[in-house]
C-alpha positions as CSV (number, residue, x, y, z in Angstrom):
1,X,-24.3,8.7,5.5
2,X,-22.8,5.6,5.7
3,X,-25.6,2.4,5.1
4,X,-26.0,-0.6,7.7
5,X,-23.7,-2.7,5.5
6,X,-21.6,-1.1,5.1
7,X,-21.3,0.2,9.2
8,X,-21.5,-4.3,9.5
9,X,-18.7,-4.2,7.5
10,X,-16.4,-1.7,9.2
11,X,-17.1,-3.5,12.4
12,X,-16.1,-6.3,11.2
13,X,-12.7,-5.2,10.0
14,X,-12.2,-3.6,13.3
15,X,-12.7,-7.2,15.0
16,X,-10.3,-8.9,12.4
17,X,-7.8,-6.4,12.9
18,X,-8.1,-6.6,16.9
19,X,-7.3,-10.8,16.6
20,X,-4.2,-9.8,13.7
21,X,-2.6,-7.0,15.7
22,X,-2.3,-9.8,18.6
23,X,-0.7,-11.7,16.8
24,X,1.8,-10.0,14.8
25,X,4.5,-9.5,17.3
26,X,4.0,-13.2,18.9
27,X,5.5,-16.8,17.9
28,X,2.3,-18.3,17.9
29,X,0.5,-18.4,14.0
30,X,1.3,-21.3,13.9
31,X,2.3,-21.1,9.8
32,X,0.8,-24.1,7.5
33,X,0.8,-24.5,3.7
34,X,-2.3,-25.1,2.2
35,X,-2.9,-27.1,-0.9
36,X,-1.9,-24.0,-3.7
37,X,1.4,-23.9,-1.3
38,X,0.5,-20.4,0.0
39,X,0.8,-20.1,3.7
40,X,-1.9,-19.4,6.2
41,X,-2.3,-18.7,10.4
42,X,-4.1,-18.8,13.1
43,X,-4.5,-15.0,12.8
44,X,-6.3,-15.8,8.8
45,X,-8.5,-18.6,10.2
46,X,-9.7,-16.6,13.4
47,X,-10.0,-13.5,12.0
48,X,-12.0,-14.8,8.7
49,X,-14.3,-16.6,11.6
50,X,-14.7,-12.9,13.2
51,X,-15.7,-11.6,10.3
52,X,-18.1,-14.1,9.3
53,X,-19.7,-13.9,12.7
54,X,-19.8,-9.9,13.0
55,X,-21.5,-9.9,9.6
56,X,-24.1,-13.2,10.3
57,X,-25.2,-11.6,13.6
58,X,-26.7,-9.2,11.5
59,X,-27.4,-10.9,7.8
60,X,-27.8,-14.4,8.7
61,X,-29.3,-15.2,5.1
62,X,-25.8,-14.0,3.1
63,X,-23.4,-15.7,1.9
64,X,-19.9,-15.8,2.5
65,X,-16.9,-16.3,-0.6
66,X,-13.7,-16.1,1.9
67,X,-9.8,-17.2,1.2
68,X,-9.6,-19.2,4.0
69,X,-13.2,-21.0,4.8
70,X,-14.3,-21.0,1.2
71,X,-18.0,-20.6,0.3
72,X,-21.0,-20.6,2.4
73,X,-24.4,-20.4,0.3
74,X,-26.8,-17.6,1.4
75,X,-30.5,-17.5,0.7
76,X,-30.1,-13.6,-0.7
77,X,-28.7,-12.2,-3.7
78,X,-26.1,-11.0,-1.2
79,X,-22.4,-12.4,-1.1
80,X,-19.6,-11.2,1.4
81,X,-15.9,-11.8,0.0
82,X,-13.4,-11.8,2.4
83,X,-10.1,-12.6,2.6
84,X,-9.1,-11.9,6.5
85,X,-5.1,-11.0,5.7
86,X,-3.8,-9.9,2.1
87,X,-0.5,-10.0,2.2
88,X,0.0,-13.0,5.0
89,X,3.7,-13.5,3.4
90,X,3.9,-10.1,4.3
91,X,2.4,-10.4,8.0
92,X,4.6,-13.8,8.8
93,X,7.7,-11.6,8.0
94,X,6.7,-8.6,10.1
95,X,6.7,-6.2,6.9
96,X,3.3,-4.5,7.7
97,X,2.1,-3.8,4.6
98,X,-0.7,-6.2,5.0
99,X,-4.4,-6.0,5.2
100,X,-8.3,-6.8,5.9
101,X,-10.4,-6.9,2.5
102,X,-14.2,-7.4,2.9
103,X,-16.3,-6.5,-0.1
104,X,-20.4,-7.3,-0.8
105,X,-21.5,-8.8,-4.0
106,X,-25.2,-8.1,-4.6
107,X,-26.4,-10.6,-7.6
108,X,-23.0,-10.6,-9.0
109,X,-22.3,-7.1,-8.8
110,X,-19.4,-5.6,-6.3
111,X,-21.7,-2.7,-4.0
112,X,-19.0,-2.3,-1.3
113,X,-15.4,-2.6,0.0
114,X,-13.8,-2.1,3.1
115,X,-9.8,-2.6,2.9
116,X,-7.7,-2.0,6.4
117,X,-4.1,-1.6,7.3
118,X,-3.9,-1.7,10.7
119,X,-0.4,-1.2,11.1
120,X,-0.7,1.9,8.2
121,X,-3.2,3.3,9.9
122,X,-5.1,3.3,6.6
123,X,-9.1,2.2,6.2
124,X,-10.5,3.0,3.0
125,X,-13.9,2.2,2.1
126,X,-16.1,2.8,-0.8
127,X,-19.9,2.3,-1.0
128,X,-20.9,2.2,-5.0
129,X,-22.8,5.7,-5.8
130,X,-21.2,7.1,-2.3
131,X,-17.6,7.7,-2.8
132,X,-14.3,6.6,-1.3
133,X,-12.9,7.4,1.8
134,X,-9.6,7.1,3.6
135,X,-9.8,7.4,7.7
136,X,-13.1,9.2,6.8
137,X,-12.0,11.6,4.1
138,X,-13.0,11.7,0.7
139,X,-10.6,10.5,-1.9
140,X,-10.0,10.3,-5.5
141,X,-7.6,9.6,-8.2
142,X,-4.7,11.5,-9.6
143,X,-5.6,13.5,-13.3
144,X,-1.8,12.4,-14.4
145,X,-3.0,12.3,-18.3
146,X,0.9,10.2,-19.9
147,X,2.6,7.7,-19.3
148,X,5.6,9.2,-19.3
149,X,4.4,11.1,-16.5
150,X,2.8,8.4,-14.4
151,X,3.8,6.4,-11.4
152,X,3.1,3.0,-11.8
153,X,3.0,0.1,-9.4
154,X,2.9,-3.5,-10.4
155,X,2.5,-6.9,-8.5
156,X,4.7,-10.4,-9.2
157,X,5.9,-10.4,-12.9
158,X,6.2,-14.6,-12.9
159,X,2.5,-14.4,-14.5
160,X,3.5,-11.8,-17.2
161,X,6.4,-13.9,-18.2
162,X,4.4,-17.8,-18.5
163,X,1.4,-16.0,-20.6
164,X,3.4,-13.6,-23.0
165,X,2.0,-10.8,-22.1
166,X,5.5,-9.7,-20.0
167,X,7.0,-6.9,-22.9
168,X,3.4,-5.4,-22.5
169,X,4.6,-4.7,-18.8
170,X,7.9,-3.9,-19.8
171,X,7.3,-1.5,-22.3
172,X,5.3,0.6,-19.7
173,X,7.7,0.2,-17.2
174,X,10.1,1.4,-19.5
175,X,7.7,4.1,-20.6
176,X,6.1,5.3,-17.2
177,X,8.3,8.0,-14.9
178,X,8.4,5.8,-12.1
179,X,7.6,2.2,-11.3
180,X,7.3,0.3,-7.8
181,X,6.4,-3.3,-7.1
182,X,4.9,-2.9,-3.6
183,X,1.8,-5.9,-5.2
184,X,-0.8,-6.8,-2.8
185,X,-3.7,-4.5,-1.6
186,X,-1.4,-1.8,-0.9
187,X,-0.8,0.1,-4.4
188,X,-4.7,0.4,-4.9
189,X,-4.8,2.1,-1.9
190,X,-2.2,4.7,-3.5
191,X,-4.5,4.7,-7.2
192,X,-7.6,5.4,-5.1
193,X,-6.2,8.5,-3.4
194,X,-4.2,9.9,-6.2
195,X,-0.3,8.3,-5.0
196,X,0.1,6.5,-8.2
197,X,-1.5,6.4,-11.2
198,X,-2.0,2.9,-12.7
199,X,-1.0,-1.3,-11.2
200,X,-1.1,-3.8,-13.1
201,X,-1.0,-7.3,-11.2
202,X,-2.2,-10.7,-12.1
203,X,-2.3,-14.6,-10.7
204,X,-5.2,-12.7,-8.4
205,X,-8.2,-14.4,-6.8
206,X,-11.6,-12.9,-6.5
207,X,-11.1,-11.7,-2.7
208,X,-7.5,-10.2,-3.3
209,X,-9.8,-7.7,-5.4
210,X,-13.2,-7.3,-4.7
211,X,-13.0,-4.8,-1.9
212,X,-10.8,-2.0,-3.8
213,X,-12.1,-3.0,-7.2
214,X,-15.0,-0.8,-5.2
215,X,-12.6,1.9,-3.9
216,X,-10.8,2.4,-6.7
217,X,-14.0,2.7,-9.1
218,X,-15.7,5.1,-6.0
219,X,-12.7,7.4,-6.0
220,X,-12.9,8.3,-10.0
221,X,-10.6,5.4,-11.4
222,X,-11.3,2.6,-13.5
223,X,-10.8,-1.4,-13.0
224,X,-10.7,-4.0,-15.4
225,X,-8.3,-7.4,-16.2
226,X,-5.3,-6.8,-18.5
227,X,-7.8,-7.2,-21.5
228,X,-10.2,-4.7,-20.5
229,X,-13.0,-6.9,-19.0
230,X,-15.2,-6.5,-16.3
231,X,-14.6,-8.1,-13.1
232,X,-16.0,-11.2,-12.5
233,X,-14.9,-13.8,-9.9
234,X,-12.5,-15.8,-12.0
235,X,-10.6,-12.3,-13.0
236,X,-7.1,-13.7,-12.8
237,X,-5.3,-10.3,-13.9
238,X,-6.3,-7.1,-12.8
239,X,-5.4,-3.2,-14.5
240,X,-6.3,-0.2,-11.9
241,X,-5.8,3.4,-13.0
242,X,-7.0,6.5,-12.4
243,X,-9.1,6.3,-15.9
244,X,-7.5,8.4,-18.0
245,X,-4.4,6.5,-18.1
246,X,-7.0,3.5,-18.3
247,X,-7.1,2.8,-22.8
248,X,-3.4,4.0,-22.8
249,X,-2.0,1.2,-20.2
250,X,-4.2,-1.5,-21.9
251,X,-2.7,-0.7,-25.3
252,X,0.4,-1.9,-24.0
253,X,-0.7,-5.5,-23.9
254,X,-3.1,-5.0,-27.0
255,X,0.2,-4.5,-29.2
């Protein structure tokens, strides 16, 4: 049984995604750069504003953490991270790999993610203690045990490279069976349900990984940064496996 968050939650994904779907075949975002040079649209601004509304309507004491209003202090331990499009590089170039990321901090612990690819049809969601769930059926991660058996996905390498952690990456490239570099949301999607076995990504902010740090961690799998820490909100690199590949993909960067 789902719980009223997390039904809050899914609503408001569905209302994002109603305000992005308009959009996407239109001339009107109206694309601007914002200060870190990363473009936003119409489509990010309304649809973060849906989503804070859908969710205040309900909780109007939380607080919100989102890409594209920034924060808004609560009085509860409760925090909603949001970022309204991952992938908006993605969405301006009408690749549709792109997608809705709400998650729920409860006194700086992650209790819930919803993550939703309209134009995938895929909306996977994870409650902690409850499971993940993918268009409403369970999930879980692969049991690929070696790398030399593992699919691996990885994000931008530009990071890697400027912090010198690059032939940690390269080794397991060069190690796994198969690599892709589909970045964004997209690749934990395939971790959680059992389509890959580890990504590695970094230059991350908190609401590129809230939401399927949950998922990912709900379907069996294991999250950390590249160092094997826990996930805070200035977690700049990010390592997603299904857990028994977990020790062996950190060791690359450890050597």
């Amino acid at each position: 049984m789902t719980s009223h968050f997390l039904n809050v939650a899914l609503e408001a994904a569905k209302n994002a995604e109603e305000i992005i779907t308009s959009y996407y075949t239109t001339d009107a975002l109206n694309v601007e750069l914002k200060d870190d040079e990363t473009p936003v649209t119409r489509a990010d601004t309304e649809a973060e504003k849906a989503i804070r509304e859908t969710i205040t309507q309900v909780f109007p004491d939380h607080g919100f953490l989102g890409e594209e209003y920034g924060t808004q202090v609560g009085t509860s331990p409760y925090l909603w991270i949001v970022d309204p499009i991952d992938a908006t590089k993605n969405y301006i170039r009408k690749i549709p790999i792109f997608g809705t990321q709400i998650a729920l901090m409860k006194d700086e612990e992650l209790i819930l993610g919803v993550s939703n690819a309209p134009l995938l049809n895929e909306l996977l969601y994870a409650e902690v203690g409850k499971g993940a769930f993918l268009n409403g059926e369970p999930i879980k991660v692969s049991d690929v045990s070696q790398s030399a058996d593992a699919m691996v996905c990885h994000g931008g390498l530009k990071w890697f490279v400027e912090t010198g952690t690059f032939p940690g990456i390269y080794n397991l490239i060069n190690d796994a069976s198969r690599t892709r570099g589909f970045g964004d949301f997209y690749m934990y999607h395939l971790v959680a349900s059992g389509r890959v076995d580890a990504v590695i990504e970094a230059a991350i902010s908190i609401w590129d990984i809230a939401a399927i740090t949950v998922i990912v961690r709900e379907a069996g799998g294991t999250v950390t940064d590249v160092q094997g820490n826990a996930i805070t909100k200035e977690t700049a690199s990010l390592v997603a496996t299904n857990g028994i590949l977990h020790d062996t993909v950190l060791d690359y960067f450890q050597k």
